[in-house]
C-alpha positions as CSV (number, residue, x, y, z in Angstrom):
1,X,-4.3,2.0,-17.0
2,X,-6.4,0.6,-14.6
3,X,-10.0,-0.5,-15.6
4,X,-12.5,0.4,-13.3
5,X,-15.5,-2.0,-13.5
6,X,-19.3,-1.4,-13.3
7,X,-19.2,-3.4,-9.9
8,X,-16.4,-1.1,-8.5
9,X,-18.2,2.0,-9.3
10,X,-21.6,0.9,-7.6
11,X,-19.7,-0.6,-4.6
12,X,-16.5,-0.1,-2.1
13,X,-13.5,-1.9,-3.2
14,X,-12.9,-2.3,0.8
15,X,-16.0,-2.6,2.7
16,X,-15.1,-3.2,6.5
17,X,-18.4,-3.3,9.1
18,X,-17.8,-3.3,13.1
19,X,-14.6,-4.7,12.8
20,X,-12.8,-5.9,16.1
21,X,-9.6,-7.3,17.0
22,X,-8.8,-8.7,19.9
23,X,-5.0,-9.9,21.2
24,X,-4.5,-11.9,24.8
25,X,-1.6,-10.6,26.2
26,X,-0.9,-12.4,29.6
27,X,-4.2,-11.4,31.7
28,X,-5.2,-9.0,29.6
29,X,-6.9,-8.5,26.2
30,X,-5.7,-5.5,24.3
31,X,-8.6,-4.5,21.6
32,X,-6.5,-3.0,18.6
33,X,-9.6,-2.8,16.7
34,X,-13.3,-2.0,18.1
35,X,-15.6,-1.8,15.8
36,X,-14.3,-0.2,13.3
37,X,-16.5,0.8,9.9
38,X,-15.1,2.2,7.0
39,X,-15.3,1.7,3.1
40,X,-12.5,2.8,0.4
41,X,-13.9,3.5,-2.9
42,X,-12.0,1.9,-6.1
43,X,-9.4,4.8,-7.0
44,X,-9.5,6.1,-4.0
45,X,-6.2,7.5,-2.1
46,X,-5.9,7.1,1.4
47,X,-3.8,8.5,4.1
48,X,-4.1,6.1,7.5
49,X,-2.9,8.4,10.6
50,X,-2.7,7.8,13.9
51,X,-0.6,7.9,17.2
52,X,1.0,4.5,18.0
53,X,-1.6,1.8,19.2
54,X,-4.0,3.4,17.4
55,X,-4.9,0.3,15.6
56,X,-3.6,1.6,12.2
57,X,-1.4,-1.7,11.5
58,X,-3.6,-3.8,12.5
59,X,-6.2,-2.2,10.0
60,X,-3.5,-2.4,7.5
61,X,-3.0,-6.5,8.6
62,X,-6.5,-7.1,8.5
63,X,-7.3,-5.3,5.2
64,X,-4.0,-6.8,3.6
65,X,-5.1,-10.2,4.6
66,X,-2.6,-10.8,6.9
67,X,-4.8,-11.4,9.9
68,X,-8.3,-12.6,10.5
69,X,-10.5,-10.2,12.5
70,X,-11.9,-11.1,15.9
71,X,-15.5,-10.1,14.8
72,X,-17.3,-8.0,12.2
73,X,-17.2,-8.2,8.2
74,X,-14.5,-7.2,5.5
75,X,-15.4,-7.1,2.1
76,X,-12.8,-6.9,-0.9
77,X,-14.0,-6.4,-4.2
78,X,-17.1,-8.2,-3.5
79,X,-15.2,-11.3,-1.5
80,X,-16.4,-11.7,1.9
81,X,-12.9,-11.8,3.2
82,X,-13.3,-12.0,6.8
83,X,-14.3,-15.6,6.4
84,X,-11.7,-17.5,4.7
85,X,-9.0,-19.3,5.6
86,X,-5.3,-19.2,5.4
87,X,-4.9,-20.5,2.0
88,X,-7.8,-18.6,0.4
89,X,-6.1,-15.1,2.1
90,X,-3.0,-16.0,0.6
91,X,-5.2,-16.4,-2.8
92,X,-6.4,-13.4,-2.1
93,X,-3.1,-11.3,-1.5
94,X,-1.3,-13.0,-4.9
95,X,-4.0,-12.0,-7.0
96,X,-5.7,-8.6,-5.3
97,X,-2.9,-6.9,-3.1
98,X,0.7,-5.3,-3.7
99,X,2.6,-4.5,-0.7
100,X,5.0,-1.6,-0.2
101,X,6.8,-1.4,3.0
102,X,9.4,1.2,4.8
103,X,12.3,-0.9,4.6
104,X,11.8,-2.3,0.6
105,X,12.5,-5.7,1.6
106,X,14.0,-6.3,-1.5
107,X,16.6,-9.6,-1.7
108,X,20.2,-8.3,-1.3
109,X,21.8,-10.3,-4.4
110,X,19.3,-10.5,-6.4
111,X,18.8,-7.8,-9.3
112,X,15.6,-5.5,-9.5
113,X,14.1,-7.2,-12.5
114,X,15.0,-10.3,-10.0
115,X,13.4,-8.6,-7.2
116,X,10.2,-7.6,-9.2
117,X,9.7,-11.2,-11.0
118,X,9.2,-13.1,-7.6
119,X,5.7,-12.0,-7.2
120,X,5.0,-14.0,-10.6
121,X,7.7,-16.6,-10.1
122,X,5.3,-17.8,-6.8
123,X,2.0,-17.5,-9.3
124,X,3.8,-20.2,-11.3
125,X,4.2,-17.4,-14.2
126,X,6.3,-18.8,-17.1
127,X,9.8,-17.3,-17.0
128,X,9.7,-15.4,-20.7
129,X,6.0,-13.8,-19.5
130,X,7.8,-12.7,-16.2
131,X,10.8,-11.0,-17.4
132,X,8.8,-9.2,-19.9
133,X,6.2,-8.1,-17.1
134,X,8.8,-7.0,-14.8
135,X,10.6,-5.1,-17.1
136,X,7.1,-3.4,-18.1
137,X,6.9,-2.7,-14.3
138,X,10.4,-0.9,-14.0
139,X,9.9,1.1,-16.9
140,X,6.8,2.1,-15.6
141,X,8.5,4.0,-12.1
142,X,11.2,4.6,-13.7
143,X,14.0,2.5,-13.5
144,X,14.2,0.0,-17.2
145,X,17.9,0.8,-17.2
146,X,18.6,-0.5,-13.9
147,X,17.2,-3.8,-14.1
148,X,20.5,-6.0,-13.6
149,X,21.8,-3.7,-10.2
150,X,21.5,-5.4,-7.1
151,X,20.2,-2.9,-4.3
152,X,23.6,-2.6,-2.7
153,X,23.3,-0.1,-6.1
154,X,20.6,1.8,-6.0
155,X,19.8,4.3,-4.0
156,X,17.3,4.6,-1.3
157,X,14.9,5.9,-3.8
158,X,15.5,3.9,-6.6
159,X,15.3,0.9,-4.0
160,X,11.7,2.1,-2.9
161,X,10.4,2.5,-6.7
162,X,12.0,-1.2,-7.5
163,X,9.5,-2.6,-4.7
164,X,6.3,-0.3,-5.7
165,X,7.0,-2.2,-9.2
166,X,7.4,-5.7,-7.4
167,X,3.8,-4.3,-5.8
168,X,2.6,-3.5,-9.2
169,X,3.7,-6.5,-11.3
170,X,0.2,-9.1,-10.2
171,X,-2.2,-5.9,-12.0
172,X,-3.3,-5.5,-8.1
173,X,-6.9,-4.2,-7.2
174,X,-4.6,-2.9,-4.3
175,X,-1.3,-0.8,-3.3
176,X,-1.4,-1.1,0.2
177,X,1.8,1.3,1.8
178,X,2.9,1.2,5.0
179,X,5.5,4.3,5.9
180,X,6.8,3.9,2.5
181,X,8.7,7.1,2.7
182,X,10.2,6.5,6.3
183,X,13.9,5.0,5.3
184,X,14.2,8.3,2.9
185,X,15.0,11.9,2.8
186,X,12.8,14.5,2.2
187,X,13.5,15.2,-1.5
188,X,13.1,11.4,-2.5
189,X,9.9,11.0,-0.4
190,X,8.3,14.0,-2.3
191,X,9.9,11.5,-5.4
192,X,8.1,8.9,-3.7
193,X,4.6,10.2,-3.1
194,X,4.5,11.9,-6.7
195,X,4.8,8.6,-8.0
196,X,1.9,6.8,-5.7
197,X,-0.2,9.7,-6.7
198,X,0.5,8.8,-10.7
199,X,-0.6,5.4,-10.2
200,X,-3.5,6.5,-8.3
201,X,-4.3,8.7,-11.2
202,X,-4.2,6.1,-13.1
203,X,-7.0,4.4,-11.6
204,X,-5.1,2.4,-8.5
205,X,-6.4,2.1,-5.2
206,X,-3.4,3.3,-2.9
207,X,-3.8,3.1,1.2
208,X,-0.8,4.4,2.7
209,X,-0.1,4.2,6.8
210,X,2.2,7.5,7.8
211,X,3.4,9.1,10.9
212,X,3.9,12.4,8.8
213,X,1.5,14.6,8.0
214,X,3.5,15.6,4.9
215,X,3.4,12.4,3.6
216,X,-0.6,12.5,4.5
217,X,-1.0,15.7,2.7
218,X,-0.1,14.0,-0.7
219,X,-3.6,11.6,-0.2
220,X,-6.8,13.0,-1.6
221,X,-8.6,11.4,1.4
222,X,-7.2,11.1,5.3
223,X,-8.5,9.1,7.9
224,X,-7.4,9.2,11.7
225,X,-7.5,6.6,13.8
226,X,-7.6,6.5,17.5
227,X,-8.1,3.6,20.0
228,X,-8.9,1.1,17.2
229,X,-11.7,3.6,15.8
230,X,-12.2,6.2,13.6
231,X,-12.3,9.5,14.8
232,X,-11.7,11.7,11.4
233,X,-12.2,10.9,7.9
234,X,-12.1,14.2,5.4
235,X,-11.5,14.6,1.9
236,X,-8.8,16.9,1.4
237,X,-7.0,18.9,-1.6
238,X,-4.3,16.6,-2.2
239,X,-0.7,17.9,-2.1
240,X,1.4,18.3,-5.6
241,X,4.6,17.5,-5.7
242,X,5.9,21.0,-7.0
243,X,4.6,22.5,-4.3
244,X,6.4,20.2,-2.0
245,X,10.0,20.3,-3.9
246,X,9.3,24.3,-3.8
247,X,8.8,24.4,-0.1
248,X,11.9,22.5,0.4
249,X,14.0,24.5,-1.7
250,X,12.2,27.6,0.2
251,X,13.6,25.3,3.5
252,X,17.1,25.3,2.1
253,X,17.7,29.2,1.0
């Protein structure tokens, strides 16, 4: 589980203050972000919405420390973030953030517990501490007896879950999820979701970028974005997964 800290109580985990950025595309500058405020409590879950060139990536870039901003503050876990440089964002990332993405990005012939050690094999982790890690990781979504299959054999599911243990296996401060159900059907997304919202019950922060208000129903918080603004931000009863796998069964009869 998780620890939550005294510090995280009293203060956001993400803390972003009239945050702008700016991109020069031939004579004009396109302003993705424009002054954007927001904060993201420790344990929170977080559905990013928005139509496309809303800014929601480049939120997601900026708070995965991916990009600098153009202007304005970002705070993570107390670290003025906003102000570093490349190799202290990188710093950052390693030790703060996992990343899930829509398309797994997992290496082709290389096998889960593979897949999941890299993470630790680029924090210089010895290689005994990192199989045992990884293999804590897989159990933990699911998949300790798949550890030697290359994805060529799992399926899309099982693919998704061996990159949200990669994300897991650095004890992040930080899931960050961008369309992580867009590659799968409906039954394995609902598979999907359940499992971010385990993790987030566990005490993990989870921010998840989705197209699909399904997928944003399975948050406990949503947050629209709309010319690089916010223009909602509600708490919301989050969606259970029986309820989903009924409906689609409903769906099916």
């Amino acid at each position: 589980m998780v620890a939550t800290s005294e510090a995280q109580i009293s203060e956001p985990l993400i803390q972003v203050v009239d945050l702008s950025k700016d991109y020069q595309l031939g004579d004009n500058v396109v302003h993705a972000l424009a002054g954007l405020s927001l904060d993201i409590a420790a344990a929170d879950f977080v559905a990013v919405m928005g139509p496309s060139g809303s800014g929601k990536s480049t939120f997601m870039n900026m708070i995965g420390c991916l990009d600098r901003p153009s202007s304005g503050s970002y705070w993570l876990a107390g670290e003025d973030v906003a102000r570093m440089n490349s190799d202290e964002l990188a710093a950052v990332r390693n030790r703060r953030i996992g990343f899930v993405f829509q398309q797994f990005n997992l290496l082709a012939r290389t096998s889960a517990l593979e897949n999941v050690e890299l993470p630790l094999m680029y924090a210089g982790v010895a290689a005994s501490d990192r199989r045992t890690r990884a293999l804590e990781k897989l159990a933990q979504v699911g998949l300790a007896e798949r550890a030697d299959h290359q994805p060529s054999q799992l399926s899309g599911g099982q693919q998704q879950r061996v990159a949200i243990a990669r994300a897991l296996v650095n004890n992040p401060a930080l899931i960050l999820a961008d369309e992580p159900t867009g590659a799968l059907d409906s039954r394995t997304s609902v598979e999907i979701m359940a499992l971010l919202q385990q993790l987030n019950a566990e005490g993990m922060t989870i921010v998840v970028v989705t197209h699909e208000q399904d997928v944003a129903g399975f948050a406990s918080r949503e947050v629209h974005f709309r010319d690089g603004k916010v223009v909602r931000d509600a708490r919301q009863v989050a969606r259970s997964a029986r309820e989903a796998l009924d409906e689609l069964q409903a769906e099916a009869a």
